[in-house]
C-alpha positions in Angstrom: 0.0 0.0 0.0 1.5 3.4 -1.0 0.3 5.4 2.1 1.4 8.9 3.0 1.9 10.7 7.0 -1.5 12.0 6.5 -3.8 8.8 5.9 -3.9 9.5 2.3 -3.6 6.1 -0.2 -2.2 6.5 -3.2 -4.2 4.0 -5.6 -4.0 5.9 -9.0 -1.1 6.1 -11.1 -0.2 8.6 -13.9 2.4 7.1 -16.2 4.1 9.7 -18.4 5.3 7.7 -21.3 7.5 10.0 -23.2 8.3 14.1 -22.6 7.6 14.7 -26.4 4.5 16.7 -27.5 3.5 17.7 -31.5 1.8 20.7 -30.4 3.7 23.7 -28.9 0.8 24.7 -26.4 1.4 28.3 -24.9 0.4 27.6 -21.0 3.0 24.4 -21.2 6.4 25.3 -23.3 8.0 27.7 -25.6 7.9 27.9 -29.0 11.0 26.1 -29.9 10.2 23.6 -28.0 12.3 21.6 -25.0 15.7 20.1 -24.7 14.2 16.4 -24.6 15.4 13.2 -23.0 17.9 11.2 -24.8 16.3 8.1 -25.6 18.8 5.7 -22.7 17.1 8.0 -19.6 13.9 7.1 -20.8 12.3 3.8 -19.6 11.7 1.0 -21.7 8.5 -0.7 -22.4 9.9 -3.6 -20.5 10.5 -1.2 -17.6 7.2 0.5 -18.1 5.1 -2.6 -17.5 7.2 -3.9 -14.8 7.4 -1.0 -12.9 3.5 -0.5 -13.4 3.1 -4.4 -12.4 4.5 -3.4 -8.9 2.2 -1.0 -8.8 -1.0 -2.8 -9.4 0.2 -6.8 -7.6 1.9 -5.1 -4.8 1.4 -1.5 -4.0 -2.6 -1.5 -4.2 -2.9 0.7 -7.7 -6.2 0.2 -9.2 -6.0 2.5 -12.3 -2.8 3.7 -14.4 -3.5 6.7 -16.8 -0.9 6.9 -19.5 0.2 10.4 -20.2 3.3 12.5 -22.0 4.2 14.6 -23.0 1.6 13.7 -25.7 1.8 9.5 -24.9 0.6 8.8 -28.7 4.1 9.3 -29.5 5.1 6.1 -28.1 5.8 4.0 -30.8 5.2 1.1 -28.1 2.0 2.0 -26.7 -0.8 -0.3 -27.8 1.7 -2.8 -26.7 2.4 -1.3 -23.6 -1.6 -0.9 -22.6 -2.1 -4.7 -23.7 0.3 -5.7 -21.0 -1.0 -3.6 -18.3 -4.8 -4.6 -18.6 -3.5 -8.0 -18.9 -2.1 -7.9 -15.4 -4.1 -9.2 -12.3 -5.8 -7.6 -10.8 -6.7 -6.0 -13.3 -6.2 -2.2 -13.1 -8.4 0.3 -15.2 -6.7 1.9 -17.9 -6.8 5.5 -19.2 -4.9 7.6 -21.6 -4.9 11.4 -21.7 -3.9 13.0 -25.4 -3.8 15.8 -27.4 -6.3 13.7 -29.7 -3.8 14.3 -32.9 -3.3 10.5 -33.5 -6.4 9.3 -32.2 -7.9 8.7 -35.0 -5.8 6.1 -36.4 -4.6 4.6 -33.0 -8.4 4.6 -31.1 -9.5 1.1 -32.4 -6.1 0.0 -31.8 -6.4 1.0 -28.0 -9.6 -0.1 -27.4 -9.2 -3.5 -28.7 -5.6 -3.9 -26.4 -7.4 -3.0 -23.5 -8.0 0.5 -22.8 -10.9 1.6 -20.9 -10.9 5.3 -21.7 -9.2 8.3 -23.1 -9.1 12.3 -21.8 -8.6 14.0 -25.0 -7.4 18.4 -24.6 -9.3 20.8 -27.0 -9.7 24.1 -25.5 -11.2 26.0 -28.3 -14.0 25.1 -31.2 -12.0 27.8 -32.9 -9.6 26.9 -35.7 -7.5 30.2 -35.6 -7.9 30.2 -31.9 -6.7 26.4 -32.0 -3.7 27.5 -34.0 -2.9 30.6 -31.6 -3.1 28.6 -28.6 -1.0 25.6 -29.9 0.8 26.8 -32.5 -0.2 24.2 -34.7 -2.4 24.1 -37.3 -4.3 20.5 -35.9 -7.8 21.5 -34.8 -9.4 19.1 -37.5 -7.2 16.6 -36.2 -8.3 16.6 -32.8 -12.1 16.5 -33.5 -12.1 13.7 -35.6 -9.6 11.8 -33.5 -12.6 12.8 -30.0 -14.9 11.2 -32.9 -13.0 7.9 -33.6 -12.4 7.4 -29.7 -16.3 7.8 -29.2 -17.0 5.5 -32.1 -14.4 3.1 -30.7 -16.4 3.0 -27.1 -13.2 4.4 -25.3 -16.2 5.8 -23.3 -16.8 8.0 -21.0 -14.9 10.8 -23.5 -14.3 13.5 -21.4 -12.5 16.8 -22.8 -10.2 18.8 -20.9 -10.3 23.0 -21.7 -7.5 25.7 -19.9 -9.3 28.8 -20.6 -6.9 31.6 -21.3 -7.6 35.3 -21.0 -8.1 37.2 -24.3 -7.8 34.2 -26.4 -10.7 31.4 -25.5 -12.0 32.7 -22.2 -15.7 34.0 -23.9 -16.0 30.1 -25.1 -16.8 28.1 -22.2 -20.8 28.2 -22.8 -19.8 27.2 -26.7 -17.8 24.5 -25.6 -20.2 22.8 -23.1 -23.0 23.6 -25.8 -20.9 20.8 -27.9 -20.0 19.0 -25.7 -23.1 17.9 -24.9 -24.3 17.8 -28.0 -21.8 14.9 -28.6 -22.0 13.3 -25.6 -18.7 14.1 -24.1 -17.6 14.8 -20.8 -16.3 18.2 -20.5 -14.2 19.7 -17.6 -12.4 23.3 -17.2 -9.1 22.7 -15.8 -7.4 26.3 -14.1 -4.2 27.1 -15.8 -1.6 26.0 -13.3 2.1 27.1 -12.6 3.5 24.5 -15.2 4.9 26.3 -17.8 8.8 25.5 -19.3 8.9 29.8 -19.1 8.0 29.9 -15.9 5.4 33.0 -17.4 2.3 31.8 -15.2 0.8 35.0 -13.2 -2.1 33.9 -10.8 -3.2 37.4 -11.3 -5.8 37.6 -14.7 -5.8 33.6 -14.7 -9.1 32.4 -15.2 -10.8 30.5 -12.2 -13.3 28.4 -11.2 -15.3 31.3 -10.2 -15.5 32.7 -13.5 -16.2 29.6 -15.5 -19.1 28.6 -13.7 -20.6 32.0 -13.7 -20.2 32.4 -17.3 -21.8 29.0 -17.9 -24.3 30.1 -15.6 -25.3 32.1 -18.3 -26.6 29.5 -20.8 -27.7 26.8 -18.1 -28.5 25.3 -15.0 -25.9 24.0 -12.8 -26.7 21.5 -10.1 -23.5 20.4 -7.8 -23.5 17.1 -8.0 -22.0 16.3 -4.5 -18.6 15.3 -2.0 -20.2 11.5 -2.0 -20.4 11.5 -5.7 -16.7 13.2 -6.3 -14.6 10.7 -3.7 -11.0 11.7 -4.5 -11.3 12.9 -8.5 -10.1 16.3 -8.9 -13.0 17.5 -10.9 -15.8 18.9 -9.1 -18.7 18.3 -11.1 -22.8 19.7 -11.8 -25.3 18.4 -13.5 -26.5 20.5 -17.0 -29.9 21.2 -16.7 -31.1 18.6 -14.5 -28.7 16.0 -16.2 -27.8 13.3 -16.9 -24.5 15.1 -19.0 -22.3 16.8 -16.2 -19.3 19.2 -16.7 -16.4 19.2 -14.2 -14.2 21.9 -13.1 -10.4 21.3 -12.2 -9.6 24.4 -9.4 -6.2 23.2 -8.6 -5.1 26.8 -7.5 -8.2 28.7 -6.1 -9.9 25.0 -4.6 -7.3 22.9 -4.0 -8.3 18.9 -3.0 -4.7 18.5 -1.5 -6.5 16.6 1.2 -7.9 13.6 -0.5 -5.3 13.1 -3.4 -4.6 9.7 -4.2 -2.1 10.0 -6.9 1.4 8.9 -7.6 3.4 9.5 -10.7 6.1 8.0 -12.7 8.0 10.3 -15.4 9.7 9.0 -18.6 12.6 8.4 -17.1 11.3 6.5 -14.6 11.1 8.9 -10.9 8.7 9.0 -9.2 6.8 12.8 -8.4 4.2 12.7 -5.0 2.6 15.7 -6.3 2.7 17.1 -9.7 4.0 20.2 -8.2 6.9 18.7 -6.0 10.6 19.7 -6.7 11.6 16.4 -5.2 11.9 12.8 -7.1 12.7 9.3 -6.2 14.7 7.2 -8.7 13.5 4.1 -9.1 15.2 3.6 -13.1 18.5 3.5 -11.2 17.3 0.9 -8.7 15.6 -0.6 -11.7 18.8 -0.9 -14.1 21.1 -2.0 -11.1 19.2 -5.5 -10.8 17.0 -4.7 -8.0 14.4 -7.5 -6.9 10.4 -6.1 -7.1 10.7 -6.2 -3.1 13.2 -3.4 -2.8 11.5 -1.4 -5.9 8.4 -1.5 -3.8 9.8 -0.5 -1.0 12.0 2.6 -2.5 8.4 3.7 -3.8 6.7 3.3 0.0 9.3 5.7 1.5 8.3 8.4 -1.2 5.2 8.1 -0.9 5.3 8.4 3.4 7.6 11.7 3.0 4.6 13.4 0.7 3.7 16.8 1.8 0.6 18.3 3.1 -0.6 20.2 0.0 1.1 21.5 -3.3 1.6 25.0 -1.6 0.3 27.4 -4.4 -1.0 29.2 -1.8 2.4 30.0 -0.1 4.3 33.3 -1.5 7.5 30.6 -1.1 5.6 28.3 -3.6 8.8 27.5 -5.9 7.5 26.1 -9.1 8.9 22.7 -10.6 11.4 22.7 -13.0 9.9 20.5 -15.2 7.2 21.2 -17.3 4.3 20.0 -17.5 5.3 17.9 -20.9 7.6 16.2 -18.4 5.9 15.3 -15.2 2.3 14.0 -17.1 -1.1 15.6 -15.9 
């Protein structure tokens, strides 16, 4: 059991299979993009799944969501996510993408064993699409939401950052669609994550602001603390249901106190909190000819030293210095 000073069990994993990303997304790096990770720091897909396989037979993880970077990427996925729902127990599977490759890779996933995808679009806007990313990939992304729907990688749900001046007028527009085509959409507050460290909590868009704006255009019904357990997304009901959108408030409503995450980069750390400044190597233990036992039990002690809360509320709040691309979401 990965359990922290503070009662908290960690029983969801975030995998981020590669650092790599094909679009150049403002609130995440620059333009130019990143020094990446030469290709011997990253993990295997050997390593991957056993690392994961500790996880899930000995550590009490119950769902692994595959991220990046953008994880698509990975040349070894499907084979990757075939291995992992193979394992027993059986954990539930998810992937969060940029939706680029979806369209030719959803089937593919689906029939390997994934459960579900989270798929980023922040704007029904073309131009805006292209501002925000730099890329010109908007077409892209809606047909590859399409083929993961047709493929039942079900629920969808669509993650949106709002940012001001640029998309921050479209969140009634976007929940409009969403529902429309039966996906699951939730706001997620732009958090300090970016490679240029240019994040200003002043201006962002909250919580607050989204849900009045959608307030606008429908009827919101909280949905509950029973119904939400740990997931970071509170969520309401649209107009008496059944769709729901979620919001993300990781700086203005923190949920600190019932996280139940771990992660493990591309290069095989492992991150308590996606906004800690402190790893664990567990590639080194890995690569050295450690048995599962001592793996497990390197990941136990980082997991007990895991702090209180992310402190974005501190003024001392030092952010990480990887990017988001790095670390996963």
């Amino acid at each position: 059991m990965l359990i922290d000073t503070y009662g908290r069990v960690a029983t969801d994993l975030r995998v981020s299979l590669t650092d790599r990303c094909n679009l150049r997304c403002t609130y995440c790096m620059p333009e130019e993009g990143l020094q990446w990770l030469a290709k011997p720091d990253l993990l295997t897909d050997d390593e991957i799944v056993r690392l994961v396989g500790i996880a899930v037979t000995s550590l009490g993880v119950e769902e692994v969501r595959f991220t990046g970077g953008e994880p698509l990427l990975r040349p070894g996925l499907v084979g990757i996510v075939e291995r992992v729902a193979a394992l027993e127990p059986r954990p539930q599977t998810s992937l969060t993408t940029n939706g680029i490759g979806l369209r030719r890779t959803a089937a593919a996933l689906k029939a390997a064993g994934l459960d579900r995808v989270n798929v980023s679009l922040d704007t029904l806007r073309p131009d805006v699409f292209k501002t925000l990313t730099r890329r010109d990939r908007h077409r892209d992304v809606i047909d590859g939401l399409h083929a993961a729907r047709e493929a039942g990688l079900t629920p969808v749900k669509v993650n949106s950052v709002l940012m001001p001046g640029l998309n921050d007028d479209e969140a009634p527009d976007l929940l409009a669609w969403a529902v429309e085509q039966d996906y699951e959409l939730r706001f997620i507050e732009q958090m300090p994550l970016d490679a240029q460290h240019g994040w200003k909590r002043d201006g962002m868009i909250t919580a607050g602001d989204i849900l009045a704006s959608l307030r606008t255009r429908f009827e919101l019904t909280p949905e509950g603390d029973e119904e939400r357990g740990s997931a970071p997304a509170e969520r309401w009901l649209v107009d008496g249901g059944p769709h729901r959108v979620g919001v993300i408030a990781s700086v203005t409503r923190p949920f600190c106190a019932a996280c139940d995450r771990t992660r493990l980069t591309a290069d095989g750390q492992i991150r308590t909190c996606l906004f800690a400044t402190e790893e664990t190597d567990l590639r080194a233990a890995l690569r050295s000819g450690a048995p599962d036992e001592a793996i497990a039990r390197i990941w136990k002690h980082a997991m007990w030293g895991k702090k209180a809360g992310a402190g974005l509320d501190d003024p001392a709040f030092v952010q990480p210095d990887r990017p988001m691309s790095a670390i996963g979401g």
